[in-house]
VOBA-1610 file (N, C-alpha, C; in pm, whole numbers, padded with zeros to 5 digits, always signed):
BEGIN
Unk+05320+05731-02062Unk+05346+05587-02064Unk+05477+05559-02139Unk+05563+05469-02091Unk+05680+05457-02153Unk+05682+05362-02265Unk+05722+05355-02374Unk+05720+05267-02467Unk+05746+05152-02474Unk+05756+05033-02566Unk+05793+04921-02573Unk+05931+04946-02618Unk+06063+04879-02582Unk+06159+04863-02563Unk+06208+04787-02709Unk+06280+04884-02814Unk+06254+04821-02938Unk+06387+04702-02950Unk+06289+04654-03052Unk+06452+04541-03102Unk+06522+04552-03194Unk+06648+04502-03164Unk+06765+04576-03258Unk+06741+04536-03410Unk+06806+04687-03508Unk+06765+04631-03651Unk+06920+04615-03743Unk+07028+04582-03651Unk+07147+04586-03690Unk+07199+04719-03765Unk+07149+04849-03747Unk+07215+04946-03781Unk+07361+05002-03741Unk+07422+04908-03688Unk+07571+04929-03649Unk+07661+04801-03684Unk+07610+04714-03752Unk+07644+04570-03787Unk+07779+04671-03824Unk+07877+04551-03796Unk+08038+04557-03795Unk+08132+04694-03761Unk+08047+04753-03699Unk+08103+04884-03664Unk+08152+04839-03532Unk+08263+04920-03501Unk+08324+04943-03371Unk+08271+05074-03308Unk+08213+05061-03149Unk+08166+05214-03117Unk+08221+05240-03024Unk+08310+05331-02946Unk+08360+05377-02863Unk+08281+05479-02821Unk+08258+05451-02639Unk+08170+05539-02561Unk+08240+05562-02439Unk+08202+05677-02427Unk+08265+05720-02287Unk+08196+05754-02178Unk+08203+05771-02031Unk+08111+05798-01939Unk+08025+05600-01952Unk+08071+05520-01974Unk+07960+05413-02007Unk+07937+05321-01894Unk+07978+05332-01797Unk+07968+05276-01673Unk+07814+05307-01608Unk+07757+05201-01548Unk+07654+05282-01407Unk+07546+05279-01551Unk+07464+05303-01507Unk+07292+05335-01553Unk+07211+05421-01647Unk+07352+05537-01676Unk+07285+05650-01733Unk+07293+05664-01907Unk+07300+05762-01933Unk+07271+05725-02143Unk+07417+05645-02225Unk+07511+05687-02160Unk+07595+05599-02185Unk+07632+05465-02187Unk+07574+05399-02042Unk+07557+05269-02079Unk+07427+05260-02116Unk+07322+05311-02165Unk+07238+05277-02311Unk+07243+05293-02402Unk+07359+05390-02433Unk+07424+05339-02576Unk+07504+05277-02638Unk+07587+05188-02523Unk+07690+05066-02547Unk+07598+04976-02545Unk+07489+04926-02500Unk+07362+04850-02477Unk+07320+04845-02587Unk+07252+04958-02670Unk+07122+04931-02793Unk+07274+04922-02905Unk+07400+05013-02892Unk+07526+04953-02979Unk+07496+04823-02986Unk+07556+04717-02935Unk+07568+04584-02931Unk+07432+04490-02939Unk+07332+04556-02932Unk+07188+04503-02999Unk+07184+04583-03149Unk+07257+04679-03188Unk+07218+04664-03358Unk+07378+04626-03382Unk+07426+04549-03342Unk+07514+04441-03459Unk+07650+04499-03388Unk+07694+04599-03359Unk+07828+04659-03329Unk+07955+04601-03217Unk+08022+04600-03232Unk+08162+04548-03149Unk+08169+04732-03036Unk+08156+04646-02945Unk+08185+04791-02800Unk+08285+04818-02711Unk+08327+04920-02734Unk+08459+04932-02645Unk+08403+05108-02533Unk+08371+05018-02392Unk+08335+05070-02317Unk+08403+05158-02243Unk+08433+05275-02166Unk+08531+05338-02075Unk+08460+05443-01996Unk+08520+05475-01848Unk+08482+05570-01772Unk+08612+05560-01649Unk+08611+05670-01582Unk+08699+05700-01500Unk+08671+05596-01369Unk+08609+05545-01340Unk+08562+05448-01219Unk+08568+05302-01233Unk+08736+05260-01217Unk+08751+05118-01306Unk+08672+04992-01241Unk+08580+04998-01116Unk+08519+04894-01042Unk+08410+04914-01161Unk+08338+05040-01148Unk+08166+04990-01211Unk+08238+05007-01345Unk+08327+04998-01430Unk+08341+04979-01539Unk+08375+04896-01579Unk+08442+04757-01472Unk+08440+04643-01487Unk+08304+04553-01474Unk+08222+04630-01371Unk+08060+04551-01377Unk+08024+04592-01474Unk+07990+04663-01590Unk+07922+04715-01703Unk+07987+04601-01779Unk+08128+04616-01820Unk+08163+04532-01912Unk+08129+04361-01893Unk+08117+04354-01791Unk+08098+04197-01748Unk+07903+04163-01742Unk+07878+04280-01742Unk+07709+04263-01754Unk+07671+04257-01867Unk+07790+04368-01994Unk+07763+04363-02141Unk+07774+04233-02219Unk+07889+04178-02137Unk+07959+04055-02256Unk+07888+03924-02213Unk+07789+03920-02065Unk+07694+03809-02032Unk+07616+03745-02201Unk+07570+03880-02277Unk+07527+03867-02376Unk+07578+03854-02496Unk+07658+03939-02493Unk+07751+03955-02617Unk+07926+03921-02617Unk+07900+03822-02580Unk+08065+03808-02565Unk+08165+03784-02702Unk+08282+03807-02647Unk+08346+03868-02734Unk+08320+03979-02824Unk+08220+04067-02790Unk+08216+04219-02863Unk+08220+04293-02759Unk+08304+04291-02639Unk+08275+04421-02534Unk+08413+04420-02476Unk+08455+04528-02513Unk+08593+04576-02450Unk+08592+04708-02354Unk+08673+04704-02230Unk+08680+04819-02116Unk+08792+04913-02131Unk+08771+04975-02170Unk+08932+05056-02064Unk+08878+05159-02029Unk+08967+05197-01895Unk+08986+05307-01828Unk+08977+05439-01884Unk+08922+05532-01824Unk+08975+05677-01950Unk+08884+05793-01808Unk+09024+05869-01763Unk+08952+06007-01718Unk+08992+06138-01829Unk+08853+06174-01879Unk+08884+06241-02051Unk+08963+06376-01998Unk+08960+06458-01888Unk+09077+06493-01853Unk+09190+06498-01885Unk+09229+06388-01883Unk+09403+06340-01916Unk+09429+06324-02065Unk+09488+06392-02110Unk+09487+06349-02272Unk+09564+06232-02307Unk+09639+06216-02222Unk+09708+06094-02247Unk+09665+05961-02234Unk+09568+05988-02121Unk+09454+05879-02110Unk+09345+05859-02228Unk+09282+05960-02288Unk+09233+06017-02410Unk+09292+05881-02488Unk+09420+05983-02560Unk+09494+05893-02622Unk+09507+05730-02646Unk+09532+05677-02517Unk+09546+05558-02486Unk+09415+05495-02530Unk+09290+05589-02482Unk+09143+05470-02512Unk+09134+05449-02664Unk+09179+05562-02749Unk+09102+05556-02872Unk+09225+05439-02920Unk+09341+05464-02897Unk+09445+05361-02965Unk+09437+05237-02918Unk+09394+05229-02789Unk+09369+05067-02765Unk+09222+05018-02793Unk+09163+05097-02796Unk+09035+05045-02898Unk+09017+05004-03009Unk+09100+05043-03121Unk+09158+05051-03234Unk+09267+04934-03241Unk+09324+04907-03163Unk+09434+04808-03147Unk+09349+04652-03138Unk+09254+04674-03031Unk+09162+04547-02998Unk+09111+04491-03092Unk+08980+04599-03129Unk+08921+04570-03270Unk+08918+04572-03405Unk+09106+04664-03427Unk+09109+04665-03530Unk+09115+04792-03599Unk+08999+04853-03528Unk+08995+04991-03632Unk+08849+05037-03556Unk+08829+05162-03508Unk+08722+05228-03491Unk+08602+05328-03585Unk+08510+05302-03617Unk+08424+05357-03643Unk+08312+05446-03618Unk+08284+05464-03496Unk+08204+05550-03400Unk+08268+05572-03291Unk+08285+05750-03266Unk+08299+05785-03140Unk+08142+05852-03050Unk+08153+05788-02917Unk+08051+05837-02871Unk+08074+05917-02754Unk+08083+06036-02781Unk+08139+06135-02606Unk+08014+06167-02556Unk+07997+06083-02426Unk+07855+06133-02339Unk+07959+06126-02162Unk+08096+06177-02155Unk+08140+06213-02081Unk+08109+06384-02025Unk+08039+06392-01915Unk+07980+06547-01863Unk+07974+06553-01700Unk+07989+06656-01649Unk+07988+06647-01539Unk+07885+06787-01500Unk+07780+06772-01427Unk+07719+06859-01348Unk+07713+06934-01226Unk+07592+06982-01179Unk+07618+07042-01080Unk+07524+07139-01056Unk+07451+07206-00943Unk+07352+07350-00917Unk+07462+07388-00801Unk+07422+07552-00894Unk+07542+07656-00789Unk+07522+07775-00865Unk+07450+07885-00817Unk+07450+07989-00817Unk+07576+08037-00905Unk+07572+08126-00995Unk+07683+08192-01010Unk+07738+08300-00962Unk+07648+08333-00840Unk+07756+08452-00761Unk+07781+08390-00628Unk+07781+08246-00612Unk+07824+08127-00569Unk+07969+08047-00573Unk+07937+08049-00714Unk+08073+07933-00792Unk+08208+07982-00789Unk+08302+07857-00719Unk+08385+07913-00750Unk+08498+07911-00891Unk+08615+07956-00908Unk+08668+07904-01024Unk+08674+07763-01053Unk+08704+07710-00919Unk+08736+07490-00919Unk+08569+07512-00983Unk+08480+07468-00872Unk+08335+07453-00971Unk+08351+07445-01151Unk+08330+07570-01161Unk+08379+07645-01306Unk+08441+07541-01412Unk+08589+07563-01363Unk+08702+07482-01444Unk+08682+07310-01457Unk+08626+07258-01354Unk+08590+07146-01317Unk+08478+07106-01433Unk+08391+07142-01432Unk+08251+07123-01532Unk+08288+07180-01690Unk+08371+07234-01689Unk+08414+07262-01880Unk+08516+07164-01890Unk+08617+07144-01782Unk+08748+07043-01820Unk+08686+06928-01841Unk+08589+06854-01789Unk+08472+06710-01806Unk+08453+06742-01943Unk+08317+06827-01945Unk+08220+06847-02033Unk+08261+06903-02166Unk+08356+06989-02178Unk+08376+07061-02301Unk+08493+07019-02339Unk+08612+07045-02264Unk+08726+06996-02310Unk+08734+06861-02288Unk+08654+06747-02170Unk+08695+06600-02258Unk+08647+06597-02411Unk+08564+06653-02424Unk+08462+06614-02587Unk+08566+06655-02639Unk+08662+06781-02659Unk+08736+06824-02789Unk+08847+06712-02789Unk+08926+06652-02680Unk+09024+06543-02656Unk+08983+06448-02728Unk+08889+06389-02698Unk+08826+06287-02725Unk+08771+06260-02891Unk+08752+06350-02945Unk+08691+06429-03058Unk+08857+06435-03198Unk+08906+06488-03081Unk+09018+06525-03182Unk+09120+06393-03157Unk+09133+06296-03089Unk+09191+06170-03091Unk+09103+06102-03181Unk+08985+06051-03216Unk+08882+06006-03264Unk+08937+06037-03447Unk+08898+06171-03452Unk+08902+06207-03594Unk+09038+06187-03669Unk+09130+06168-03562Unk+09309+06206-03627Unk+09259+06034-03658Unk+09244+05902-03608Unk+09241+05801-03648Unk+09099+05818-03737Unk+09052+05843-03731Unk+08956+05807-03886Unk+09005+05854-04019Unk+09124+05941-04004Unk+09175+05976-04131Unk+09274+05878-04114Unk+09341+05862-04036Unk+09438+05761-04075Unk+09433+05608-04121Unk+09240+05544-04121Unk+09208+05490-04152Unk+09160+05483-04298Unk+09154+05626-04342Unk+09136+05624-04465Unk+08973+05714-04484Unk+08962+05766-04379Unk+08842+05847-04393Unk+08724+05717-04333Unk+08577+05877-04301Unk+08487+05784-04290Unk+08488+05784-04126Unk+08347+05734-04124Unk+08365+05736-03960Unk+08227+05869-03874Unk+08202+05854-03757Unk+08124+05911-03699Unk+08141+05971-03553Unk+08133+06089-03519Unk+08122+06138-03383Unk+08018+06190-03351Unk+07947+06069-03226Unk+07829+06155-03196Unk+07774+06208-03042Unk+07814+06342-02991Unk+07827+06435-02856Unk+07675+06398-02787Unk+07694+06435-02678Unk+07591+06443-02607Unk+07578+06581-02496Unk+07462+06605-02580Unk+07486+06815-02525Unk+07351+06796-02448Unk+07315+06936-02412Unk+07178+06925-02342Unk+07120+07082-02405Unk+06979+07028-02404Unk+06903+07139-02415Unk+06948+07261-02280Unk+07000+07281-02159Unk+07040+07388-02141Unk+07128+07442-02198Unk+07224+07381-02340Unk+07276+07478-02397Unk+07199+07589-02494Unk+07068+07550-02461Unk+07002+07643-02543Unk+06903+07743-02460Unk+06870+07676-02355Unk+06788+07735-02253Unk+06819+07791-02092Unk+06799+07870-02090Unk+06804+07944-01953Unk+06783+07823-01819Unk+06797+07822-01707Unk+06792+07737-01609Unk+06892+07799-01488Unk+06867+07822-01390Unk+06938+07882-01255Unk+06981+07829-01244Unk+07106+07781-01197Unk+07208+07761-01072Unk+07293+07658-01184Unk+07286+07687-01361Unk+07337+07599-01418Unk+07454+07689-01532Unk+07496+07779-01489Unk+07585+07859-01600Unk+07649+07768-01634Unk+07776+07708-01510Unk+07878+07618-01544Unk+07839+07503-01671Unk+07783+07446-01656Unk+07730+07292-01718Unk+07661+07388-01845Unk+07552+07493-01829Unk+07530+07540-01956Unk+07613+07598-02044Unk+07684+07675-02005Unk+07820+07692-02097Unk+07875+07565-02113Unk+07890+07497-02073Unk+07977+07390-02148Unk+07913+07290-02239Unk+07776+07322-02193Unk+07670+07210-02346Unk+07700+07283-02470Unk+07677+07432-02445Unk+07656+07471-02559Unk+07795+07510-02644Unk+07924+07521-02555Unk+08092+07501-02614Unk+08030+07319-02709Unk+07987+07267-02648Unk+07991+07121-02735Unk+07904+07134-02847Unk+07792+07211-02840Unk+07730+07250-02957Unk+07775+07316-03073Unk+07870+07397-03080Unk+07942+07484-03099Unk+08046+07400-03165Unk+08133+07365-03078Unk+08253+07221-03158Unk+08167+07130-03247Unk+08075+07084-03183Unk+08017+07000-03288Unk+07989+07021-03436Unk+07960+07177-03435Unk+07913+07214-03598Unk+08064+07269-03649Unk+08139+07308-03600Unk+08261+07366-03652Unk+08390+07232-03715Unk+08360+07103-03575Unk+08431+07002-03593Unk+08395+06954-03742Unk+08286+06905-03773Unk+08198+06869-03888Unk+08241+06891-03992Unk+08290+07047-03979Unk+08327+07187-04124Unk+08487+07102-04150Unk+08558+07089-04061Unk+08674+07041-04072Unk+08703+06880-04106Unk+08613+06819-04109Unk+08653+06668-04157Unk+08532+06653-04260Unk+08454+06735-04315Unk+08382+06668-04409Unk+08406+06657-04517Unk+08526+06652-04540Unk+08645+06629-04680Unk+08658+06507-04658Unk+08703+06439-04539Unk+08746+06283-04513Unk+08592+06192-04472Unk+08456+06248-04548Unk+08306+06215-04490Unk+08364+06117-04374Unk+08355+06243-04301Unk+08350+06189-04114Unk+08267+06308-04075Unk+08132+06199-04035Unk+08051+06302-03996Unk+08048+06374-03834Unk+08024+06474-03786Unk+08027+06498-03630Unk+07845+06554-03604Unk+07792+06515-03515Unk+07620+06475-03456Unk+07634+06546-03334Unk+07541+06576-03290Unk+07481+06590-03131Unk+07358+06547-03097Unk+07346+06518-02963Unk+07200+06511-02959Unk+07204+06633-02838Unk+07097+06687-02836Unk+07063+06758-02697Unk+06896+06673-02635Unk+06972+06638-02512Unk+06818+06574-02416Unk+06825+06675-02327Unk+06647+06666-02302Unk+06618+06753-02221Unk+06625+06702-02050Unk+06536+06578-02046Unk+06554+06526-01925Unk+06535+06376-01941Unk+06656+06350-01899Unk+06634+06178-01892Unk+06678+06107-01757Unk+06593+06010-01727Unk+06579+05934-01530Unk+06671+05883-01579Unk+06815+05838-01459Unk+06889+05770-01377Unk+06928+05778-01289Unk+06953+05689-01200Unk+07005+05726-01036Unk+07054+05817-00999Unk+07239+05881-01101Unk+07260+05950-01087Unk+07240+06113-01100Unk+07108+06096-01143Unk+07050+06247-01185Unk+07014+06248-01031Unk+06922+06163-00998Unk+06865+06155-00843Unk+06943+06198-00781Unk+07065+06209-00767Unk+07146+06207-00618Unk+07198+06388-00656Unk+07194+06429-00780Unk+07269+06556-00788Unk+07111+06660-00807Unk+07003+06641-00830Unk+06904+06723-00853Unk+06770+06684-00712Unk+06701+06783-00687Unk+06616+06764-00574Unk+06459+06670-00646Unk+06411+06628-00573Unk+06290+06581-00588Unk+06187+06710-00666Unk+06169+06817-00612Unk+06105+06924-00693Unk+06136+06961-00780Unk+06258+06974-00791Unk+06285+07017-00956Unk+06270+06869-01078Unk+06301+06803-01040Unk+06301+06681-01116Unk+06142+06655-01144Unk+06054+06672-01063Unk+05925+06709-01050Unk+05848+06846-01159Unk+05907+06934-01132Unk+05862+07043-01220Unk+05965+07030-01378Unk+06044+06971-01429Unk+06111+06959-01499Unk+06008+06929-01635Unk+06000+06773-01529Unk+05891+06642-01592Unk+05771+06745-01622Unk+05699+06797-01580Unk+05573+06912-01569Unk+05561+06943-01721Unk+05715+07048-01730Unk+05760+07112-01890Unk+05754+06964-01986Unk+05762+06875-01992Unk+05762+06741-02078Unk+05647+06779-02142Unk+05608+06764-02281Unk+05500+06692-02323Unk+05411+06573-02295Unk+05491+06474-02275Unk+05440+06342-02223Unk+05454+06310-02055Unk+05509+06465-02019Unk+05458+06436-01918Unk+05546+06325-01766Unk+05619+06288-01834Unk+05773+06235-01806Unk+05886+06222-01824Unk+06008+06171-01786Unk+06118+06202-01877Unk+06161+06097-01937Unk+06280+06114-02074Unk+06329+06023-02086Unk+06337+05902-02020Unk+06354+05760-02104Unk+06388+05654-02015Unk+06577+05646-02135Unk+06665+05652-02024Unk+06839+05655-02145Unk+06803+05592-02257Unk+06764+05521-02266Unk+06746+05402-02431Unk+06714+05508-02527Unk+06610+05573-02473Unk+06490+05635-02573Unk+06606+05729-02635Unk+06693+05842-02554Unk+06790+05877-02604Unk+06903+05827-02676Unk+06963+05691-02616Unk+07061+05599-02680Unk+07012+05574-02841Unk+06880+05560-02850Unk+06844+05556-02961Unk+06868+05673-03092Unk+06835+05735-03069Unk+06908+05855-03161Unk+07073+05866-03203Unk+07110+05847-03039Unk+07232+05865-03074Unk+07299+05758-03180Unk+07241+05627-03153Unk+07265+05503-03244Unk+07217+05549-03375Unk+07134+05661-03440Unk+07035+05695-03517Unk+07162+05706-03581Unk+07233+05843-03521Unk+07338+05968-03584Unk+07432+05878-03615Unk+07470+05757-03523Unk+07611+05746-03549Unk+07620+05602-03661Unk+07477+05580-03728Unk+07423+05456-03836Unk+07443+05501-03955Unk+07435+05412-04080Unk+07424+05495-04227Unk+07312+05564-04263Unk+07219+05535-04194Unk+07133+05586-04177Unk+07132+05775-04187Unk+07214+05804-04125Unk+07232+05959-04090Unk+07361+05999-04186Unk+07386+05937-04293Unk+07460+05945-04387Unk+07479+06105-04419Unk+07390+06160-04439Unk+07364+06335-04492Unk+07360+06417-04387Unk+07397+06396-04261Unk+07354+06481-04123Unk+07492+06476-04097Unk+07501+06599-04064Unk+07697+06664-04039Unk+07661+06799-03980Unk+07735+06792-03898Unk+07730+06956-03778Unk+07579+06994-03716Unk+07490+06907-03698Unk+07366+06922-03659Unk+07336+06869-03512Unk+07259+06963-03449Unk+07223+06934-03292Unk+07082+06891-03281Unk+07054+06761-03251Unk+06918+06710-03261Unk+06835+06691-03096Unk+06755+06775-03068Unk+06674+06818-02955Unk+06628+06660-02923Unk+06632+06612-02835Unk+06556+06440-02795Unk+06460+06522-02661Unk+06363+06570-02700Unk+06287+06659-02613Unk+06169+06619-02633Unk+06083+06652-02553Unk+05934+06678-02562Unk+05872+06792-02473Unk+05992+06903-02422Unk+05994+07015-02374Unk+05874+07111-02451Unk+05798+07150-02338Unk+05738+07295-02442Unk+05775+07406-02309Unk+05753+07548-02412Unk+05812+07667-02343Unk+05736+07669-02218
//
């Protein structure tokens, strides 16, 4: 049974959160969502400037004047660049980075080719370090302080067929995440992960089959998957004062058993 849908307790009051991938349905736009229900100013972006103009215009119905768009394929570093500085420019000054920019895929690995390959780490691993390392160069230049919080998956920890590509690249983000951490926790800027195991949105639908999405849910504890919030929530957890003492840590949002 899915839970009651909590209400915000302002754990991001006056923070600025920058999210990426936040367009469309999936954990990203539920964490620019439960952002701007605990108190925070949002500066939204994804490579698809139509549904990233409907997100922002669906966000600010509610919250207007706290929801800002731009463009960003994390790819491009220069594009990179541009989001975190005009985010920072808008509102002032940024306080939370949120990289839930990833790209998937099932394909055999005596299948895949190099594009496949290069394609799913250049998204998944190397937008996060772009993104990561634009993020942190302005939180020192702000004077320290500040939060990055990744979005990895439990296949960086677990076996799964036809997923090398995408699993190597959760667990490269797992990996940056605890090392990034080691390197700014002089300027307390903390770096978070979460790893989810399985969470429903459309776009999972269209890239995974009905049976597996089926036997996935099976492995759940409860027996279903994520609903994004339930995840957004954590991530809002990591990137609150709340998580003040949590630095280089990968937090499972699972109910997976072996």
């Amino acid at each position: 049974m899915i839970p009651p849908y909590p209400k915000g307790k302002d754990l991001l009051a006056d923070k600025v959160v920058v999210v990426t991938a936040a367009a469309g349905t999936g954990i990203g736009s539920a964490v620019a969502q439960r952002s701007l229900e605990e108190g925070a100013r949002v500066v939204i972006s994804d490579w698809h400037e139509r549904r990233l103009a409907e997100k922002a215009d669906e966000l600010a119905a509610d919250h207007a004047g706290k929801v800002h768009a731009i463009a960003c394929d994390v790819t491009d570093e220069t594009q990179v660049q541009a989001l975190i500085d005009g985010a920072a420019d808008h509102f002032g000054r940024i306080d939370v980075l949120v990289n839930n920019a990833g790209l998937g895929g099932s394909t055999s690995i005596v299948d895949m080719t190099d594009e496949q390959w290069s394609r799913v780490l250049d998204v998944t691993l190397n937008g996060t370090f772009r993104a990561t390392r634009a993020a942190l160069r302005r939180f020192i230049d702000q004077g320290g302080g500040g939060a990055v919080v990744n979005n990895a998956s439990v296949v960086g920890w677990r076996a799964q067929p036809e997923q090398s590509h995408y699993a190597a690249a959760k667990a490269g983000v797992m990996a940056l995440t605890r090392c990034a951490a080691m390197d700014v926790a002089g300027h307390d800027i903390r770096v978070n992960a979460v790893a989810p195991s399985l969470a429903t949105h459309p776009f999972l639908a269209k890239v995974t089959t009905d049976e597996l999405l089926a036997e996935l849910e099976q492995r759940e504890a409860f027996g279903r998957a994520a609903q994004p919030w339930e995840v957004a929530n954590v991530m809002v957890f990591l990137a609150s004062d709340y998580a003040s003492y949590l630095t280089g840590e990968v937090v499972s949002v699972s109910s997976q058993h072996p």
